[in-house]
Residue frames relative to the residue before (quaternion, step in Angstrom):
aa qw qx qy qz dx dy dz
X 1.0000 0.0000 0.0000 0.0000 0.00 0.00 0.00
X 0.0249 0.7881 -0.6148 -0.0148 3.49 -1.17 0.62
X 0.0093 -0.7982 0.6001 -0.0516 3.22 -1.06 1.32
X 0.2614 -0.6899 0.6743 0.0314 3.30 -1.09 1.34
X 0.1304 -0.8957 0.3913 0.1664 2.81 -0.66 1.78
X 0.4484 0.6641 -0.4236 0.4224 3.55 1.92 -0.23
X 0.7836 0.3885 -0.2953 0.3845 3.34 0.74 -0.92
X 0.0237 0.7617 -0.5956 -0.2540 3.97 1.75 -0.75
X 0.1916 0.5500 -0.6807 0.4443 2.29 -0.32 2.91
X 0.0270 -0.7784 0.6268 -0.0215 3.27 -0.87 1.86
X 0.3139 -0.7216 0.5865 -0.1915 3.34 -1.34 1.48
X 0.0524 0.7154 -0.6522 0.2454 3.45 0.21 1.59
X 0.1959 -0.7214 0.6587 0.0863 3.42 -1.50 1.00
X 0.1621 -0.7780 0.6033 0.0674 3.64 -0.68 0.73
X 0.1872 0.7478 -0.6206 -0.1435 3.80 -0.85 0.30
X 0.4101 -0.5618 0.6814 0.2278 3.45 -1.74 0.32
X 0.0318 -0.7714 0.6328 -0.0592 3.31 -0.67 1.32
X 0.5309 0.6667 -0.4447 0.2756 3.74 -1.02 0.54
X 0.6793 -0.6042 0.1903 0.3706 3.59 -0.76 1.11
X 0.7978 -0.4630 0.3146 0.2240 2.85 -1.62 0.54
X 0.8384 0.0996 -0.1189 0.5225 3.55 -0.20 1.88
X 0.4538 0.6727 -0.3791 0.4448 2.98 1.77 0.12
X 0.5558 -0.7092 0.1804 0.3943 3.96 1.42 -0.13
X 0.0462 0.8588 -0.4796 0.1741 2.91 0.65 0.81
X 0.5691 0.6707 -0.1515 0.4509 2.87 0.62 -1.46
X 0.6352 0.6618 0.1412 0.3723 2.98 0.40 -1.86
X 0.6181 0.4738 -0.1368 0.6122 3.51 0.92 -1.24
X 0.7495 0.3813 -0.1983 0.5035 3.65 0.54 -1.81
X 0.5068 0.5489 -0.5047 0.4326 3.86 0.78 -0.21
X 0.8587 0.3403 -0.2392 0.2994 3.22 -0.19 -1.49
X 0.5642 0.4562 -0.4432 0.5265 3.54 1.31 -0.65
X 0.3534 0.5884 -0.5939 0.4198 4.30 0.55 0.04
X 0.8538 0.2257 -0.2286 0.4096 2.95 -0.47 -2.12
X 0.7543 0.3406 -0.3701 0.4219 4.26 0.17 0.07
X 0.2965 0.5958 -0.5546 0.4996 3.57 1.07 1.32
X 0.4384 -0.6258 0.5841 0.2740 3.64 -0.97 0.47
X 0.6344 -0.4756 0.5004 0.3478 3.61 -0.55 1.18
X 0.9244 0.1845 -0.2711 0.1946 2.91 -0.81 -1.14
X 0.7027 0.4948 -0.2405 0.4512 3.63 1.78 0.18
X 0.5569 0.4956 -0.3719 0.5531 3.49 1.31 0.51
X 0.5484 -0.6870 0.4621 0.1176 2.75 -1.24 1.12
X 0.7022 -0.4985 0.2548 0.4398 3.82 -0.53 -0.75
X 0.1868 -0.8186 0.4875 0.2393 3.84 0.44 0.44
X 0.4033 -0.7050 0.5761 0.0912 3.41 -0.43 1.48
X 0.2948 0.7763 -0.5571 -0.0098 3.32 -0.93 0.06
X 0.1584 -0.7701 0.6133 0.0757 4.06 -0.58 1.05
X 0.0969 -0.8077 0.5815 0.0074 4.07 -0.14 1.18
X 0.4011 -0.7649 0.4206 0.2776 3.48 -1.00 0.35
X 0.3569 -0.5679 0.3403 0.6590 4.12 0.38 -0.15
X 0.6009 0.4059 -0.5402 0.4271 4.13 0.40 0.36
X 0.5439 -0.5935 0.4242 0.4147 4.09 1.01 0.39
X 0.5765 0.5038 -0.4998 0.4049 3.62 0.62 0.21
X 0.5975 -0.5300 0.5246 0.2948 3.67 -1.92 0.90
X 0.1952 -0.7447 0.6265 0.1216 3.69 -0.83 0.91
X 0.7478 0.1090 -0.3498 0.5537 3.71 0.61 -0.02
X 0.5980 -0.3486 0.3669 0.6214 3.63 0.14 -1.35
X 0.3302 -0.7436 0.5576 0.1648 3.14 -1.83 -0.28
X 0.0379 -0.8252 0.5636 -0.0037 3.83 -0.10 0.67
X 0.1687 -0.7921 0.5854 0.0391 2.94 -1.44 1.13
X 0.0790 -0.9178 0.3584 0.1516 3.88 0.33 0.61
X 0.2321 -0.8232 0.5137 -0.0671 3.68 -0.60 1.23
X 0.1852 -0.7844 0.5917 0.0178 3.51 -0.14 1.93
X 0.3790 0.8001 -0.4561 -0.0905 3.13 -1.35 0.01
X 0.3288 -0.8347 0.2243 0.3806 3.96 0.14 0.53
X 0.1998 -0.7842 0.5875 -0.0031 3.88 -0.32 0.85
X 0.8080 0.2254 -0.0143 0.5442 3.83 0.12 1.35
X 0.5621 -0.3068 0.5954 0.4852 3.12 -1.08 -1.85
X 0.8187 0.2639 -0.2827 0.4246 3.29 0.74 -0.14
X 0.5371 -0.5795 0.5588 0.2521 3.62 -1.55 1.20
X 0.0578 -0.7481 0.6553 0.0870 3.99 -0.75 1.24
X 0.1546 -0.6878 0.7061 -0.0667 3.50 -1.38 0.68
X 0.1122 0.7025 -0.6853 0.1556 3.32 -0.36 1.92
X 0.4387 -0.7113 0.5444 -0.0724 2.96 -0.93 1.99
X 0.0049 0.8541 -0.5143 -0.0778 4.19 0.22 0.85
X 0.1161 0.8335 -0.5250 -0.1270 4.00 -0.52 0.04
X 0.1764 -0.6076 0.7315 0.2540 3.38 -1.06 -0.31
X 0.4583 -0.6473 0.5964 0.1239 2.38 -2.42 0.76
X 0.4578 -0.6842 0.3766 0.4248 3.52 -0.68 0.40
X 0.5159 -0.6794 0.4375 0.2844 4.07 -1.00 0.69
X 0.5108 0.7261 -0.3685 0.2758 3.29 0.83 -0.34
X 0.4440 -0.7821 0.3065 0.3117 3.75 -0.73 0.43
X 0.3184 0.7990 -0.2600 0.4388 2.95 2.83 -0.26
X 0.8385 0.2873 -0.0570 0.4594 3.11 0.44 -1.51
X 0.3413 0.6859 -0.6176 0.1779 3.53 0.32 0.49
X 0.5818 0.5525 -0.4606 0.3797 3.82 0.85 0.02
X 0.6748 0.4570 -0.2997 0.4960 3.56 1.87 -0.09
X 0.3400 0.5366 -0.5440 0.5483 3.83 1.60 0.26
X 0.7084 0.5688 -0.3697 0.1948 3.41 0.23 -1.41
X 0.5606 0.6754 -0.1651 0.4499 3.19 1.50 -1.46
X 0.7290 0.3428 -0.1470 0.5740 3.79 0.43 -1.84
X 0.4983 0.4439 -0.5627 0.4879 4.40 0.54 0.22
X 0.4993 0.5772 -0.5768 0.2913 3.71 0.52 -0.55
X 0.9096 -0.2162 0.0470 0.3518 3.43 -1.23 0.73
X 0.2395 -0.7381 0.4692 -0.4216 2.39 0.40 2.43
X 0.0203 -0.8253 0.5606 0.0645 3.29 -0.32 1.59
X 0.7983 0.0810 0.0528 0.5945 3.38 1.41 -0.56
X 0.0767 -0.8854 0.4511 0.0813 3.77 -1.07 0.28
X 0.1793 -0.8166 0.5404 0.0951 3.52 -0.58 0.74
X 0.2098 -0.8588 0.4671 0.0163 3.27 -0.26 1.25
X 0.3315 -0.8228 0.4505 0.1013 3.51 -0.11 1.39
X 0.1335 0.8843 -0.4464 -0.0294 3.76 -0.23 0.28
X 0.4760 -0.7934 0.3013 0.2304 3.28 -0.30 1.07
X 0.3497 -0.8314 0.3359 0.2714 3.76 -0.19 1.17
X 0.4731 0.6254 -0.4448 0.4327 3.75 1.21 -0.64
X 0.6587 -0.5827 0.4208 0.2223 3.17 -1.31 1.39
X 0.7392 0.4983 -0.3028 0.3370 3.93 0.57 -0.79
X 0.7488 0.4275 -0.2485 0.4413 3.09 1.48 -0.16
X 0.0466 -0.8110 0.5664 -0.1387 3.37 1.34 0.90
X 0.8343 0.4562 -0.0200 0.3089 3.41 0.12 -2.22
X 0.6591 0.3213 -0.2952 0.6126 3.08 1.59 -0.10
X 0.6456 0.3203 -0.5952 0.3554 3.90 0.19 0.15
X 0.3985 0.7889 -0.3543 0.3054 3.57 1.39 0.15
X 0.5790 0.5538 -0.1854 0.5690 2.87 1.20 -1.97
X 0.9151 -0.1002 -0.2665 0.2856 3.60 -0.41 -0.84
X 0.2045 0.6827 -0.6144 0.3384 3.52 0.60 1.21
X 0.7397 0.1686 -0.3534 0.5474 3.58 1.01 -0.35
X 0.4166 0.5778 -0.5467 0.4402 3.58 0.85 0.39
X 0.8051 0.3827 -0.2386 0.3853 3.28 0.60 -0.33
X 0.2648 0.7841 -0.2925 0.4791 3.00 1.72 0.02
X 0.6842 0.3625 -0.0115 0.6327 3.32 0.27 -2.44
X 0.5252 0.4282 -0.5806 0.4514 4.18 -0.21 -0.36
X 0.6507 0.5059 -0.3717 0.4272 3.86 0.12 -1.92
X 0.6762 0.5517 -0.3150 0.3731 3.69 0.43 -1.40
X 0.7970 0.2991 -0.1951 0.4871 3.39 0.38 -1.02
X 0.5722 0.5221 -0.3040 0.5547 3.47 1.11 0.84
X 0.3312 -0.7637 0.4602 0.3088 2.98 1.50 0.25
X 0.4253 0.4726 -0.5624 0.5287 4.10 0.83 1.03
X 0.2781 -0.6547 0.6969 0.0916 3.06 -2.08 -0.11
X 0.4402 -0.5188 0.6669 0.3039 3.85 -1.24 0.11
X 0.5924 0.4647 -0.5123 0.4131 3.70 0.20 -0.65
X 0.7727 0.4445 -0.2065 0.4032 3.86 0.63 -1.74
X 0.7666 0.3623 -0.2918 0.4427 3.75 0.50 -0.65
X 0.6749 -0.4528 0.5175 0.2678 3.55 -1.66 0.35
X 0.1001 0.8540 -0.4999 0.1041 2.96 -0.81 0.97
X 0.1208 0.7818 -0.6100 -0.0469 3.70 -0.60 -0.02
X 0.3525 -0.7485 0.5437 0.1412 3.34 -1.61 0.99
X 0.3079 -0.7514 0.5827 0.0325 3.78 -1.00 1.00
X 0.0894 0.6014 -0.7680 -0.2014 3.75 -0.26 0.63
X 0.3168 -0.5064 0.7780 0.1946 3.50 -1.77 0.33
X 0.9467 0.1322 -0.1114 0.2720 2.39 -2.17 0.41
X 0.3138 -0.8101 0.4624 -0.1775 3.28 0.75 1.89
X 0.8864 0.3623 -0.1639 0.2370 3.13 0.48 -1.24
X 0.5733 0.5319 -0.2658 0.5637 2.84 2.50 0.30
X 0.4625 0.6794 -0.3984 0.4071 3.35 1.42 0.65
X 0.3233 -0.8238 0.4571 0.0892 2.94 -1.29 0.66
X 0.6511 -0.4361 0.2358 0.5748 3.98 -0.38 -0.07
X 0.6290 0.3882 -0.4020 0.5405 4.13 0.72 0.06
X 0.5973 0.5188 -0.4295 0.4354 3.56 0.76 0.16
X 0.6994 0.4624 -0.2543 0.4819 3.22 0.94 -1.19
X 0.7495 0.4589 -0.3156 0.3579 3.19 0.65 -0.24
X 0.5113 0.6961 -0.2722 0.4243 3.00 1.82 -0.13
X 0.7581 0.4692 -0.1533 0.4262 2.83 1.28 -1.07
X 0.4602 0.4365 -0.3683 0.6798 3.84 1.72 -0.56
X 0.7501 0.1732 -0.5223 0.3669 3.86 0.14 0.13
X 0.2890 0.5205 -0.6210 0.5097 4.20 0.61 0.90
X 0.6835 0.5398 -0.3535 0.3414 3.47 0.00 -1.59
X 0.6788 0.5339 -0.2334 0.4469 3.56 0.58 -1.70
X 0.8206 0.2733 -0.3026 0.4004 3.76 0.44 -1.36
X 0.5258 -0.7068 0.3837 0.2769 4.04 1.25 0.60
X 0.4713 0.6705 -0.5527 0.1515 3.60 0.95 -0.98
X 0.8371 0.2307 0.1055 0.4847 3.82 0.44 -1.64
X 0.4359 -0.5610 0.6267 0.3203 3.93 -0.80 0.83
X 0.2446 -0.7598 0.5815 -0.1572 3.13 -1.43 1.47
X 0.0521 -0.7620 0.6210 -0.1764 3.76 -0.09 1.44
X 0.0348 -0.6228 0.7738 0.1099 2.75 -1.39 1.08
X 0.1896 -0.8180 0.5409 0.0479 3.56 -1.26 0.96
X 0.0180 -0.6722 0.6874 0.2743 3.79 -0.92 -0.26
X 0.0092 -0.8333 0.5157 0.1990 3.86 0.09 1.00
X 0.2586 0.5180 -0.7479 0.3246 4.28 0.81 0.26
X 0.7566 0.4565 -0.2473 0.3976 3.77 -0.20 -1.76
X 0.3859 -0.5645 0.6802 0.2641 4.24 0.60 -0.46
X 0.5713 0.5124 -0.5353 0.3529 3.60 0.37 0.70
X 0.5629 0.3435 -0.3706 0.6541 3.91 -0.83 1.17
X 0.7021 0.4992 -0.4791 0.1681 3.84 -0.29 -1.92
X 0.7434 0.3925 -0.2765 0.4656 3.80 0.27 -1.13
X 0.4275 0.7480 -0.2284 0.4534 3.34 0.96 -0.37
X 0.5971 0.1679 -0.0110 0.7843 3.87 0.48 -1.25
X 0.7559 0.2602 -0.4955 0.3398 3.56 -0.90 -0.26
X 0.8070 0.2591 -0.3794 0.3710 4.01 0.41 -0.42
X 0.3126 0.6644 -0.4760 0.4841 3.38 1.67 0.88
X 0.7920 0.4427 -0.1015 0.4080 3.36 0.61 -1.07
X 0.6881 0.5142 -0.2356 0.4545 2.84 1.52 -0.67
X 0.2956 0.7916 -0.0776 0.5291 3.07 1.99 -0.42
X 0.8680 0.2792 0.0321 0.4095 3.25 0.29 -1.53
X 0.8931 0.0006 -0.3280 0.3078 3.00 2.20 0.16
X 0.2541 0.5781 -0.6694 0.3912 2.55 0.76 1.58
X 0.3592 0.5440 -0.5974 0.4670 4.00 0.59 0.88
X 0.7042 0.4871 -0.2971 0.4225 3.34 0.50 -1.74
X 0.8956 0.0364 -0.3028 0.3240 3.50 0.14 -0.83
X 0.2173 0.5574 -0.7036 0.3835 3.99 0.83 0.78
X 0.7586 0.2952 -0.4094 0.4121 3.99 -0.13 -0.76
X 0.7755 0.3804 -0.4370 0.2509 3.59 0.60 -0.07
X 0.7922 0.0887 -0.1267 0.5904 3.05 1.49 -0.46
X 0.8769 -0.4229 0.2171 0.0706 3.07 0.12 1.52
X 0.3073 0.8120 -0.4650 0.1732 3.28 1.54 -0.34
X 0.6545 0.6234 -0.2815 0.3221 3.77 0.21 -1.02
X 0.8271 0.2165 -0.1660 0.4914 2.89 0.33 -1.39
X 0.7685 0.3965 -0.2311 0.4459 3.91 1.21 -0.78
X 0.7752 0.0582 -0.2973 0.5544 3.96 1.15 0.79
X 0.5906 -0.6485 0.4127 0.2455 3.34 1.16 0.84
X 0.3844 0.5237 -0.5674 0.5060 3.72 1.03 1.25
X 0.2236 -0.7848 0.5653 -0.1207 2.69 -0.96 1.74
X 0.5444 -0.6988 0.2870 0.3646 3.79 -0.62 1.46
X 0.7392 0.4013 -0.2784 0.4637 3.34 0.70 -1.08
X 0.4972 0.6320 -0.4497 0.3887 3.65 0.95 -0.33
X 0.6083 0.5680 -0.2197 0.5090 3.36 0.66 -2.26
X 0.5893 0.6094 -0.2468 0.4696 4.16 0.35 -1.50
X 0.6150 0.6118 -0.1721 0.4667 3.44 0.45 -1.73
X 0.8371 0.4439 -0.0652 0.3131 3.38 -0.06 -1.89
X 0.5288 0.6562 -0.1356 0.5209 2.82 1.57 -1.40
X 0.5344 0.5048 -0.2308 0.6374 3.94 1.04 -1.13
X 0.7645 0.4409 -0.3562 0.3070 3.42 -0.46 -0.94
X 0.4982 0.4982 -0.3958 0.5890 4.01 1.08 -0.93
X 0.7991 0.1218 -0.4599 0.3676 4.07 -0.54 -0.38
X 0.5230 -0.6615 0.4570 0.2829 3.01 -1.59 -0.42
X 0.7397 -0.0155 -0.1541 0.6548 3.75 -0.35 1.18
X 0.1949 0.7182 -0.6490 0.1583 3.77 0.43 1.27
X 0.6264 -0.6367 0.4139 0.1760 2.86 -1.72 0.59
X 0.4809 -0.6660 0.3314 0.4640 3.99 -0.55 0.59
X 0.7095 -0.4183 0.4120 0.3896 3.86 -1.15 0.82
X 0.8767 0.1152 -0.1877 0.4276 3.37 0.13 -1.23
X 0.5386 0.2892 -0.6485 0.4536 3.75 0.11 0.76
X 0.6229 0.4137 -0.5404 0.3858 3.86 -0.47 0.34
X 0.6146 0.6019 -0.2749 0.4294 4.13 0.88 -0.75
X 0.0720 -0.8337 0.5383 0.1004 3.14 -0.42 0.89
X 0.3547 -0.7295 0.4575 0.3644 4.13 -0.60 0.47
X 0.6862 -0.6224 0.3727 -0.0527 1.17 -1.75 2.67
X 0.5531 -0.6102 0.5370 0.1827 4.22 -0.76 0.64
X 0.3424 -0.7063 0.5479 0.2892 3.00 -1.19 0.46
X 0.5000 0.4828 -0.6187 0.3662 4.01 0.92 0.44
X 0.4531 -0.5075 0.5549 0.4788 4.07 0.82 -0.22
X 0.9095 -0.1590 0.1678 0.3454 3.39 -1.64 -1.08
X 0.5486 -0.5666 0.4768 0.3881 3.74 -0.58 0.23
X 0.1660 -0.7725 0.6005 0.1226 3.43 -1.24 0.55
X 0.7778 -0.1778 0.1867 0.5733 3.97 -1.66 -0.06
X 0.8309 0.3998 -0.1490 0.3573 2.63 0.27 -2.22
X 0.8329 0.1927 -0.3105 0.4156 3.82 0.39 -0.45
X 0.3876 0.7575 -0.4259 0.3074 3.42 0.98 -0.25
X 0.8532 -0.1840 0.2778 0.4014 3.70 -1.05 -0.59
X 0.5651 0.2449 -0.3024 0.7275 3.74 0.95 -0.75
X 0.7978 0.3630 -0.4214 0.2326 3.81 -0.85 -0.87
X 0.5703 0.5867 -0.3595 0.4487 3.98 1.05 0.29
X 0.3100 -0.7551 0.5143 0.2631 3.11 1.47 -0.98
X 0.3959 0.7974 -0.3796 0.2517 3.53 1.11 0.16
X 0.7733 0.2623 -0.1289 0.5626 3.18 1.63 -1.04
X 0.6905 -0.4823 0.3175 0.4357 3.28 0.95 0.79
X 0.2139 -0.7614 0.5791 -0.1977 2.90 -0.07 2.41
X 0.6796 -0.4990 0.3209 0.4315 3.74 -1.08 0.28
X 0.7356 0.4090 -0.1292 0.5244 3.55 -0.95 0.55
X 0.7745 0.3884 -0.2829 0.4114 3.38 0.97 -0.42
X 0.3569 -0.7113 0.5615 0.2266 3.94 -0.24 0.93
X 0.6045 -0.5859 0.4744 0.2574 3.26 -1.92 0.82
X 0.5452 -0.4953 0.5107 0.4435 3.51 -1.31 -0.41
X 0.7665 0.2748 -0.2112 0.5406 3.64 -0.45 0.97
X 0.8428 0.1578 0.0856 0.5075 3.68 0.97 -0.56
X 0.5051 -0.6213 0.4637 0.3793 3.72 -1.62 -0.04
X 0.7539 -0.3533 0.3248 0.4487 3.27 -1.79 0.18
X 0.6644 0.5358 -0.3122 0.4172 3.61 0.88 -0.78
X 0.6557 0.4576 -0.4247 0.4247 3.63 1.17 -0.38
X 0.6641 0.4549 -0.5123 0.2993 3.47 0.47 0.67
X 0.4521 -0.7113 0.5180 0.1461 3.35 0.06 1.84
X 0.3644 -0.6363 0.6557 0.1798 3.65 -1.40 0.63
X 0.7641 0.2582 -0.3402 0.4835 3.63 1.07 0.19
X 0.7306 -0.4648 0.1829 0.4656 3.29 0.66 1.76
X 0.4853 0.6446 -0.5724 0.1461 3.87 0.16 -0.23
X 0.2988 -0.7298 0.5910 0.1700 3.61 -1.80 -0.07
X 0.3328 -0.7825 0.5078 0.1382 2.72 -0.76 1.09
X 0.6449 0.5373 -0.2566 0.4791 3.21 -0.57 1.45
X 0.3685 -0.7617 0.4651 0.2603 2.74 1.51 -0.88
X 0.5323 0.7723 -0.2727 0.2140 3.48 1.22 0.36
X 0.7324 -0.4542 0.1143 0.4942 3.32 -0.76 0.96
X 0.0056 -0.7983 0.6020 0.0124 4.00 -0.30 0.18
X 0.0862 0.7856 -0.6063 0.0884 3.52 -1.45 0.90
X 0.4694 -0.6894 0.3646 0.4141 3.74 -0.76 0.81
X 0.8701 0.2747 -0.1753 0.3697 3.68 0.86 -0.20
C-alpha cells in the first residue's frame, strides 16, 4: 500500500497469479470492458504469437472515495515456467492476490505447482499468503468435471478463502472475485493502518465507490460468503496443503504426474481456452 499523505493518495496493488492460460489475462479484459470509461485507465497488455502474456499486464482504476483519490493498480503474472524471475518481480508490494486456477481436470498438478510457486515468490519478498488477502478463482467452470466440483464445495466447506467459480471468456465470476477481494483489502489494511478512524475512509463507503466504476455490479453482500474464524487460508491449508489440486505424488484424472506439461498442454487432447 502507498499513501501520499500531502496529496491523500491511496495506492493498492492487486495481482492475479496462476498458471499459464489459466485466465488471467482474461480476468483483466472483462473487468476493462465493465469499468466505466471514463475511470479506467489503459490495460497494457504484451501477448506472445502463442496468446500468452510475456511480461504481465496491469490495468489501473482511479476513483475518489471520501477525500481521498484511490488508485487500484491490477497485474498479472506471466504463466510460463521461463519467467518466474518476472512473477517474482510483479509480487513486490502486493496488497492482495487472486489466484486463478484452472478448472479442467488435467491441470490439477499444475494449479498446484504454482500455488506453491507462489507461495516461495511471497517468501522471497519478504510477504506471505498467511498475511495478505486473497481469494481463489477456478475458471472456466464449464471445463470441469465431477472431481473439480467437488473440490471446490470442499474450499467452500474449509472457509479459509472466498471461492469463485468463473467462466471469464463470458465475464461470468470476473466482478464477482475482484469486489470480493477488493473487499478483503481494504479490511486488511483499515486494521493495519487505521484508515477509518485516522482519514475517515469508511468500509462500506470505499466498497460502495468501488461498485460505482463497473457497470450493473453486483451488491457486496450477495457475492461474500461467511468469512471463518481461521481468517485467510495458508501454504499449509490453503490449495496445496489439502491436496485438492494435485499434491505431490498424486496423478491426474486421465494420466500421470508427468502429463502436466509446464507449457500448458492437455492431456487428451482436450478442449483448451485462454479464459
Amino acid at each position: 500500500m502507498q499513501f501520499n499523505t500531502a496529496q491523500r493518495e491511496l495506492t493498492l496493488k492487486i495481482v492475479y497469479y496462476g498458471p499459464g492460460l489459466s485466465g488471467k489475462t482474461t480476468n483483466l479484459r472483462a473487468l476493462y470492458q465493465r469499468i466505466v470509461p471514463t475511470l479506467r485507465g489503459h490495460l497494457m497488455t504484451l501477448d506472445t504469437a502463442d496468446d500468452r502474456t510475456l511480461f504481465f499486464d496491469t490495468l489501473p482504476l482511479v476513483f475518489r472515495s471520501g477525500n481521498l483519490k484511490v488508485k487500484l493498480k491490477l497485474f498479472t503474472v506471466p504463466g510460463q515456467v521461463m519467467h518466474n524471475s518476472t512473477r517474482r518481480i510483479v509480487l513486490q508490494g502486493a496488497d492482495a492476490i487472486a489466484f486463478v486456477a484452472d478448472s479442467q481436470p488435467a491441470k490439477r498438478q499444475e494449479n498446484y505447482k504454482y500455488w506453491m510457486n507462489m507461495v516461495e515468490n511471497l517468501k522471497m519478498n519478504g510477504l506471505s499468503i498467511e498475511a495478505l488477502p486473497h481469494v481463489v478463482q477456478w475458471n472456466k467452470k464449464d471445463l470441469g468435471d465431477g472431481a473439480t466440483a467437488d473440490a471446490v464445495a470442499k474450499m467452500r466447506s474449509e472457509n479459509k478463502q472466498p471461492v469463485f467459480e468463473a467462466i471469464a471468456v463470458r465475464g461470468e465470476g470476473v466482478v464477482e472475485t475482484f469486489l470480493a477481494l477488493v473487499d478483503l483489502t481494504f479490511e486488511q489494511i483499515d486494521r493495519t493502518y487505521l484508515l477509518s478512524s485516522k482519514v475517515g475512509l469508511d468500509r462500506n463507503l470505499f466498497i460502495e465507490e468501488v461498485r460505482r466504476c463497473l457497470v450493473d455490479p453486483p451488491r457486496i453482500q450477495d457475492i461474500l460468503p461467511p468469512r471463518g474464524s481461521g481468517g485467510q487460508g495458508s501454504a499449509g491449508g490453503g490449495l496445496g496443503g489439502s491436496g485438492i489440486l494435485g499434491g505431490p505424488g498424486e496423478t491426474m484424472p486421465g494420466g500421470s504426474g508427468a502429463a502436466a506439461a509446464a507449457d500448458g498442454t492437455m492431456a487428451g487432447g482436450a478442449v483448451q481456452h485462454r479464459g
